[in-house]
C-alpha positions in Angstrom: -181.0 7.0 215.8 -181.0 10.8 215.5 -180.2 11.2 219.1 -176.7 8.9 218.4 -176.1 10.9 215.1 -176.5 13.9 217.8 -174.7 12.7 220.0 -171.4 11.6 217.6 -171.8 15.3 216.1 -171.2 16.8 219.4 -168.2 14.5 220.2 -166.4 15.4 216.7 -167.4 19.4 217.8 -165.4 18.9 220.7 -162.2 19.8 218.7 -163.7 23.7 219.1 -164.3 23.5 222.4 -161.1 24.4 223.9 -162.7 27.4 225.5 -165.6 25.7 227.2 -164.7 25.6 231.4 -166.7 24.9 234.1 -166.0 28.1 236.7 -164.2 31.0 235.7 -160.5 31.7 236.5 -160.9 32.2 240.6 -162.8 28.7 240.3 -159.9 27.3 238.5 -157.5 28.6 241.3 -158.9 26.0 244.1 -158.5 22.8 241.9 -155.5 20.9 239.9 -157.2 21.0 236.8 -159.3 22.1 234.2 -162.4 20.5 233.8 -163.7 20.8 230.6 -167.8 20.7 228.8 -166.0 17.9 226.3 -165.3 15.8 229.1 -168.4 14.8 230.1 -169.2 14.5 226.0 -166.3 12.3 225.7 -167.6 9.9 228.6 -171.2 9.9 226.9 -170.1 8.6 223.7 -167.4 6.4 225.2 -170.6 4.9 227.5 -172.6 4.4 224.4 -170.1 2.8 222.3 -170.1 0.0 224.8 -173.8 -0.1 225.3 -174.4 -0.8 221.3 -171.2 -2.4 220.3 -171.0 -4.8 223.6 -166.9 -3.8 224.5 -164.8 -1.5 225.1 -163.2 1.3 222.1 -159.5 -0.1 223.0 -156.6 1.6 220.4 -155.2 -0.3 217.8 -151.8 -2.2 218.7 -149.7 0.2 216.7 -150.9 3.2 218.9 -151.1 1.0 222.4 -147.4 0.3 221.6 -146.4 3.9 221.1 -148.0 4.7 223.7 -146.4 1.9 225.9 -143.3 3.4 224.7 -144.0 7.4 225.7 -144.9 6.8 229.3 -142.6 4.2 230.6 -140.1 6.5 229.0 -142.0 9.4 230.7 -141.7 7.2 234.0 -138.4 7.0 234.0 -137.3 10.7 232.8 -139.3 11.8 235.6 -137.9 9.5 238.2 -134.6 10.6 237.3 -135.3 14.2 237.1 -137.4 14.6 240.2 -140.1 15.5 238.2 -142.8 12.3 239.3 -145.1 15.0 240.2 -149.6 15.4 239.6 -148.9 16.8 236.3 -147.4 13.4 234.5 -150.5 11.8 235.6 -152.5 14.1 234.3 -150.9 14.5 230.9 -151.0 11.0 231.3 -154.6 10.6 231.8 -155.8 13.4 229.1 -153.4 11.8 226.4 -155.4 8.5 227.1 -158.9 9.5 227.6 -158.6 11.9 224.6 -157.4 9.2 222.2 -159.5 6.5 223.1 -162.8 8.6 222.8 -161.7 9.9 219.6 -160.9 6.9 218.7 -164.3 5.2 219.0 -166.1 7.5 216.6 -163.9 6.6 214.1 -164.9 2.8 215.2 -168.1 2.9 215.9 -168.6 4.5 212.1 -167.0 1.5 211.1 -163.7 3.7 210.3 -165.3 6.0 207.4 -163.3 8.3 207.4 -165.0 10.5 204.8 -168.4 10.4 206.7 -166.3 11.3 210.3 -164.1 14.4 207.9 -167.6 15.6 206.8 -168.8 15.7 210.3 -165.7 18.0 211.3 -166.1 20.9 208.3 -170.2 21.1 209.5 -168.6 22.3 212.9 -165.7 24.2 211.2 -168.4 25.9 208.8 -170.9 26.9 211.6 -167.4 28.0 214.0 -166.7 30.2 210.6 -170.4 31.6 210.9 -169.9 32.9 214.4 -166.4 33.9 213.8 -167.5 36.3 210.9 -170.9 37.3 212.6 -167.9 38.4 215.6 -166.4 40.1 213.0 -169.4 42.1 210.9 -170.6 43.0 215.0 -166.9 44.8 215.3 -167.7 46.3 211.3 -171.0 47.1 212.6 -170.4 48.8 215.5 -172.8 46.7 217.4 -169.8 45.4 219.7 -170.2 48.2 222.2 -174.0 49.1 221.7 -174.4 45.8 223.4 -172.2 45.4 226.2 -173.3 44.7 229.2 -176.4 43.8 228.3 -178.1 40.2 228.7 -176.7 39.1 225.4 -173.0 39.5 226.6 -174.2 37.4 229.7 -176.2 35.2 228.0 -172.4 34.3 225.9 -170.7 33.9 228.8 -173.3 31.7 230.3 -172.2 29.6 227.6 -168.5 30.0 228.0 -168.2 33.0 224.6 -166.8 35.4 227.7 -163.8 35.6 224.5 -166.8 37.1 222.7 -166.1 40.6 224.6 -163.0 40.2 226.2 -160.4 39.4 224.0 -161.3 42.1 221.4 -158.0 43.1 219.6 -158.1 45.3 216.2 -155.5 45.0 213.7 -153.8 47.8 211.6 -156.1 46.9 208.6 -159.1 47.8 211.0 -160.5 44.5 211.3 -160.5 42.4 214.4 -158.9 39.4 215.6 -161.5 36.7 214.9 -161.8 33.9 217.7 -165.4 32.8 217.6 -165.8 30.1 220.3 -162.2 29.4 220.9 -159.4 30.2 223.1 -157.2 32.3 220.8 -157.5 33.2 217.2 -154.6 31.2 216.6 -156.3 27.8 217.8 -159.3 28.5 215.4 -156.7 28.9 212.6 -155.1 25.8 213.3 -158.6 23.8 214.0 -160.0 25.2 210.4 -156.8 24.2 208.9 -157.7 21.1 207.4 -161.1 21.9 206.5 -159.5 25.1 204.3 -157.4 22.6 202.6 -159.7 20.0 201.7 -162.1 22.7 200.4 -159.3 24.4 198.2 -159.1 21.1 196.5 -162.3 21.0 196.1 -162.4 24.4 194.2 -158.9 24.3 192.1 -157.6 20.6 193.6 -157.5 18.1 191.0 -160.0 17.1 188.2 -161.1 13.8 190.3 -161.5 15.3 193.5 -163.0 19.1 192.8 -166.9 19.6 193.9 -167.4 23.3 193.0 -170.9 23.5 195.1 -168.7 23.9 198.1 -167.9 26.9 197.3 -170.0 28.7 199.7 -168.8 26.7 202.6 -164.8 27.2 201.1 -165.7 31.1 201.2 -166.9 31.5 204.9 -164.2 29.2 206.4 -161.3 30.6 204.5 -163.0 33.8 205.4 -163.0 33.0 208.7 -159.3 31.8 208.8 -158.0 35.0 207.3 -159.5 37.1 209.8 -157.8 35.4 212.5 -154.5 37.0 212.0 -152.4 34.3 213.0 -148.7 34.2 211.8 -149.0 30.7 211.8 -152.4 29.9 210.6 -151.4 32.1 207.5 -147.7 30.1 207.4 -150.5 26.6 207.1 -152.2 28.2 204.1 -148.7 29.1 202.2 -148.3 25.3 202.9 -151.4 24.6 201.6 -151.3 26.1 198.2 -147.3 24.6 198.0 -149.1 21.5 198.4 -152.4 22.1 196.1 -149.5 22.8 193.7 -147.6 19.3 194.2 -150.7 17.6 193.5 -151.2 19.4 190.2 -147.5 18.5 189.7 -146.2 21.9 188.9 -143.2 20.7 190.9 -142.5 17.3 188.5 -139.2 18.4 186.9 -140.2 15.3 184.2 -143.4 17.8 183.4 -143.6 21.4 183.4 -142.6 22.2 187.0 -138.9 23.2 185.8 -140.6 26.3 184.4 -143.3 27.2 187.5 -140.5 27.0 190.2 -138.7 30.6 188.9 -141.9 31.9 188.4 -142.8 30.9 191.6 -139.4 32.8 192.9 -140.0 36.1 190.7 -143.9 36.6 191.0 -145.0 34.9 194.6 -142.1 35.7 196.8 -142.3 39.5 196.4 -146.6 39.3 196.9 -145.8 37.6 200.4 -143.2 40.6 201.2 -146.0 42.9 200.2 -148.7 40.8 202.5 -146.0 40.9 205.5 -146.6 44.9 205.0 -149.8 45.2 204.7 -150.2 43.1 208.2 -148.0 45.2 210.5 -148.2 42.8 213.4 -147.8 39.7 211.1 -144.6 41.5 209.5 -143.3 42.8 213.5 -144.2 38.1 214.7 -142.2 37.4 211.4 -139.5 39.6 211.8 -139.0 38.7 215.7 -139.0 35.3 215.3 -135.9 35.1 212.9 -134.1 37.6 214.8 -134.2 35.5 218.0 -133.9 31.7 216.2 -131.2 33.2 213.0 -129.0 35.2 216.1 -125.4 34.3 216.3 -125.6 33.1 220.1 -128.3 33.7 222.9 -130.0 37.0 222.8 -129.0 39.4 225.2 -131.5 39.8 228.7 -132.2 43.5 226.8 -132.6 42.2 223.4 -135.0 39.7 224.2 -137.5 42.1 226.1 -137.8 43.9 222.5 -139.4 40.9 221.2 -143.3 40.7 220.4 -144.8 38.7 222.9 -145.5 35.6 220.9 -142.2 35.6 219.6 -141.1 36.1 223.4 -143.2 33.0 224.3 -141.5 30.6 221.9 -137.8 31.9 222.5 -138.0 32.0 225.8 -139.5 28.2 226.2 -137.0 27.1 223.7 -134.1 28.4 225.8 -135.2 26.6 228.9 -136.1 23.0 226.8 -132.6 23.3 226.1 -131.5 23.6 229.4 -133.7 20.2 230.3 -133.1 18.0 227.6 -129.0 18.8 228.2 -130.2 17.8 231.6 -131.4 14.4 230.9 -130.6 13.7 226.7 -132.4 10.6 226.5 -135.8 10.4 228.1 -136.2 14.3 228.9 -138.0 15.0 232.3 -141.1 13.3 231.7 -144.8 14.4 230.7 -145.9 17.4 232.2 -142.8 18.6 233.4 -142.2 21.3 231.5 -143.4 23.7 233.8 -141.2 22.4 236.2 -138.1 23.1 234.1 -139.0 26.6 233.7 -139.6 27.4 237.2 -135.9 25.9 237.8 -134.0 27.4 234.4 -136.0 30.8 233.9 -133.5 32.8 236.2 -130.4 31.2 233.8 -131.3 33.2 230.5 -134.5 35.4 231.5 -134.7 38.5 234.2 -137.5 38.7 236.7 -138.6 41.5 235.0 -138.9 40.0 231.6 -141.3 37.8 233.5 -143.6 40.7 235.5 -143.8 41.9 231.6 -145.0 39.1 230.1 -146.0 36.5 232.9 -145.3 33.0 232.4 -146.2 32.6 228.8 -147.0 28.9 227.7 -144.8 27.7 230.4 -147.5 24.6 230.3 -147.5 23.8 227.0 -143.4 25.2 225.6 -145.5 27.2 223.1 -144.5 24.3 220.5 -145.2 20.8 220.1 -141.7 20.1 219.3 -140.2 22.1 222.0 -142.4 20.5 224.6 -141.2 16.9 223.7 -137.8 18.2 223.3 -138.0 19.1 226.8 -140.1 16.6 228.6 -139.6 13.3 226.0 -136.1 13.7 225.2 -134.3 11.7 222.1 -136.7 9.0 222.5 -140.1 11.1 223.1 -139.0 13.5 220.3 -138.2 10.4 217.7 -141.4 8.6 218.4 -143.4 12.5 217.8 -141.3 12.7 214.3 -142.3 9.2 213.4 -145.6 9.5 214.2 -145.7 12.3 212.0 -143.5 11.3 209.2 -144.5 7.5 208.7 -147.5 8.4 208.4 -147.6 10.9 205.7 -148.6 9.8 201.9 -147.8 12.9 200.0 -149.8 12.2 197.0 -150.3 8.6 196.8 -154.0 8.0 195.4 -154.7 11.1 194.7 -155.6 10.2 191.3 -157.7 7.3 192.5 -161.2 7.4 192.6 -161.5 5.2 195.6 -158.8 7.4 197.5 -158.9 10.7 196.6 -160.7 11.9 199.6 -158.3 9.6 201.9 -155.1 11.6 200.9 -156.8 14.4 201.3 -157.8 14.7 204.1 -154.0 13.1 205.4 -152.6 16.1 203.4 -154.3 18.6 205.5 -154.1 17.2 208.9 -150.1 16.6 207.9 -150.1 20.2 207.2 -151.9 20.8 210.5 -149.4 18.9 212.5 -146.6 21.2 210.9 -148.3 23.9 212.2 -148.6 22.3 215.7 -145.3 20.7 215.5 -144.0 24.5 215.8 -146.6 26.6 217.4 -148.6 24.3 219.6 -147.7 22.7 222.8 -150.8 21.0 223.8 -151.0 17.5 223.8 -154.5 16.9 223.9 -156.7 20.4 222.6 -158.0 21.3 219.4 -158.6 17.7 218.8 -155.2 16.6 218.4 -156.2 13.2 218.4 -159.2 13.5 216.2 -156.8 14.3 213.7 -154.0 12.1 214.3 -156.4 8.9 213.9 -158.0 10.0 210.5 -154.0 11.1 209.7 -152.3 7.5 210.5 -155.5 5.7 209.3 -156.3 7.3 205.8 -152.3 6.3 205.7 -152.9 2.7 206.5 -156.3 2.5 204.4 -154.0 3.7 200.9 -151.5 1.8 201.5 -153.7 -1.7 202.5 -155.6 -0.7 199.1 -152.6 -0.7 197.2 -151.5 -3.9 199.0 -154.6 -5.5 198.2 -154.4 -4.5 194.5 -150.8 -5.9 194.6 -151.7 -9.4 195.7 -154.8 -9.5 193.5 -152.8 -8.6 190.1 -150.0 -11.2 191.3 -152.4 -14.3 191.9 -153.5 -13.2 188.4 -150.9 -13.7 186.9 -150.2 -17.1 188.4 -151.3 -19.7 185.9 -153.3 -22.4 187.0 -152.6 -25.9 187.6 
């Protein structure tokens, strides 16, 4: 029994393991894939979820039909656009081996999705360990005294080569914080959920607030701040906007009417001040609603002043234009992204632009929205918004003994699919579908509760014969 508890521990710690390769980048130039540590975690568990439970961890029919739905529509989009190539079937392949191991350690704990949430903040609290231990070594000075020594090889042994190599220091002095994973902003976005559960627990509603986590708030919060990411700090405004909802400050029927020019008079100016403080958060900020608020498309000059993340998301929004005016519908199928901006770069971008910044998140667009913009079309990008949407309880039972934790943990994995919605391409990393399952089925648990209730009070009600 402790080597299964093990064993589903590991599997849920895959969502942090987006840095974790077999061979190194010239290794990765002789193959068509990745291939990933959580790979052969993922087939472990899957194996023994049908040694104990006697069959296989098949979805439920609601995501089998969506799913249904995505790739024959990816079929066609890429018949039509010439774009039936390796890379369909290998989004194809990743979107359905992710999901279905994900989705049998939700099963096999008999869909507790507390118990399964609780195994995800462990890993985001020890990722948080690491990430500040990264950043006290920077603080320290230790960084350098140990270079090139066996402990740096001993990390990349273990797939930490970001340990060393991606060491970038901000204008406060601090570093960039990515502790096991591939950039700072993926460890913002993987903690994301796990800061917003815990901020409830501290100042979250009466029913749902556990003050002895405050330890384990601190050092992931921690953690998330010192990651630096636009974005990741863009999820944490969310977070408090929605920590505030469920406290009702926005109910015009209570006392909201009076925190919402407060809000206007007293917050806005303090996150001017924090876009000052953070000179490369104020130069992403600034970049980003130059190039999306600009009358028209940027000028070939104008866009090689922009930041290179901003660049990255322009850029890839430009050419899923181009592709989804191509083919409106069904877009040019899964995976094929990459494609389009091999075949649209030269319309808006110089060759230059691209020696200067290389071909940033061609793979991915940069953002989940853009991608399926691109490669889904009108049909790919509506079944992404209602997957997304539909789901989503807002605050239902969060007064409710019995559901408090359910709606919150769907609060913060809506608020992570925001995030990814605009800043993350990837179909599959960071445990996208992790998340998405213990999203759509806290959703379908409140709402069964409360259809239960219903039908309970109404046969009370009948009289008897």
């Amino acid at each position: 029994m402790r080597l299964e508890k093990y064993l589903i521990i590991l599997t849920v710690f895959t969502v942090f393991m987006d840095d974790f390769r077999f061979g190194d980048e010239k290794d990765r130039a002789f193959v068509a894939f990745d291939f990933y540590y959580y790979y052969v975690i993922w087939l472990l568990f899957i194996l023994h979820y049908m040694v104990k439970r006697k069959e296989f961890p098949f979805w439920p029919r609601w995501f089998l039909l969506g799913i249904l739905v995505l790739f024959t529509n990816s079929l066609l989009g890429g018949f039509v656009s010439d774009s039936l190539k390796f890379g369909m079937i290998k989004q194809m392949l990743g979107i359905a081996y992710s999901s279905i191991a994900y989705f049998s350690i939700i099963k096999f704990e008999n869909f507790d999705l507390h118990k399964v949430f609780r195994y995800y903040l462990s890993g985001a609290f020890w990722v948080s360990i690491w990430g500040l231990g990264e950043q006290a070594m920077h603080v320290l000075g230790f960084k350098y005294r140990f270079a090139d020594s066996v402990i740096e090889d001993f990390t990349r042994m273990l797939g930490f080569a970001n340990f060393w190599e991606n060491y970038k220091i901000t204008s406060t002095g601090f570093n960039r914080v990515y502790s096991i994973m591939g950039e700072p902003y993926f460890l913002a976005v993987a903690l994301l959920p796990a800061v917003y559960y815990l901020t409830n627990c501290m100042i979250g509603p009466k029913l749902v607030r556990n003050r002895k986590e405050w330890f384990r708030f601190g050092v992931i919060a921690l953690c998330s701040l010192f990651t630096f990411s636009a974005a990741g700090y863009a999820g944490i405004g969310l977070s408090v906007v929605l920590v505030a909802a469920n406290h009702g400050f926005f109910d015009l029927r209570r006392f909201g009417v009076f925190f919402i020019p407060i809000f206007l008079l007293f917050i806005l100016p303090q996150i001017s001040n924090l876009r000052k403080l953070f000179f490369e958060l104020q130069v992403r900020v600034d970049d980003t609603i130059k190039a999306f608020v600009y009358k028209g498309v940027m000028s070939k000059k104008e866009i090689a002043k922009l930041n290179s993340s901003t660049f990255a998301l322009y850029s890839n929004f430009l050419i899923a234009g181009k592709a989804f005016e191509a083919h409106p519908y069904t877009g040019a199928g899964l995976g094929s992204h990459e494609l389009s901006y091999q075949r649209y770069f030269d319309r808006f971008l110089d060759k230059n632009l691209q020696k200067m910044y290389g071909n940033f998140n061609s793979k991915d667009a940069n953002s989940l929205f853009i991608r399926m913009l691109s490669e889904g079309g009108l049909v790919g990008l509506s079944l992404l918004l209602v997957a997304i949407f539909a789901f989503f309880v807002y605050k239902r039972g969060i007064q409710d003994p019995n559901l408090c934790h359910l709606t919150l943990i769907n609060q913060g994995v809506f608020l992570m699919l925001i995030v990814r919605l605009l800043r993350t391409g990837n179909y599959i990393g960071q445990g996208f579908y992790f998340f998405f399952f213990l999203y759509a089925l806290a959703a379908i648990q409140i709402r069964q509760y409360y259809k239960n209730q219903d039908s309970a009070e109404t046969a009370a009600s009948i009289p008897e014969a």
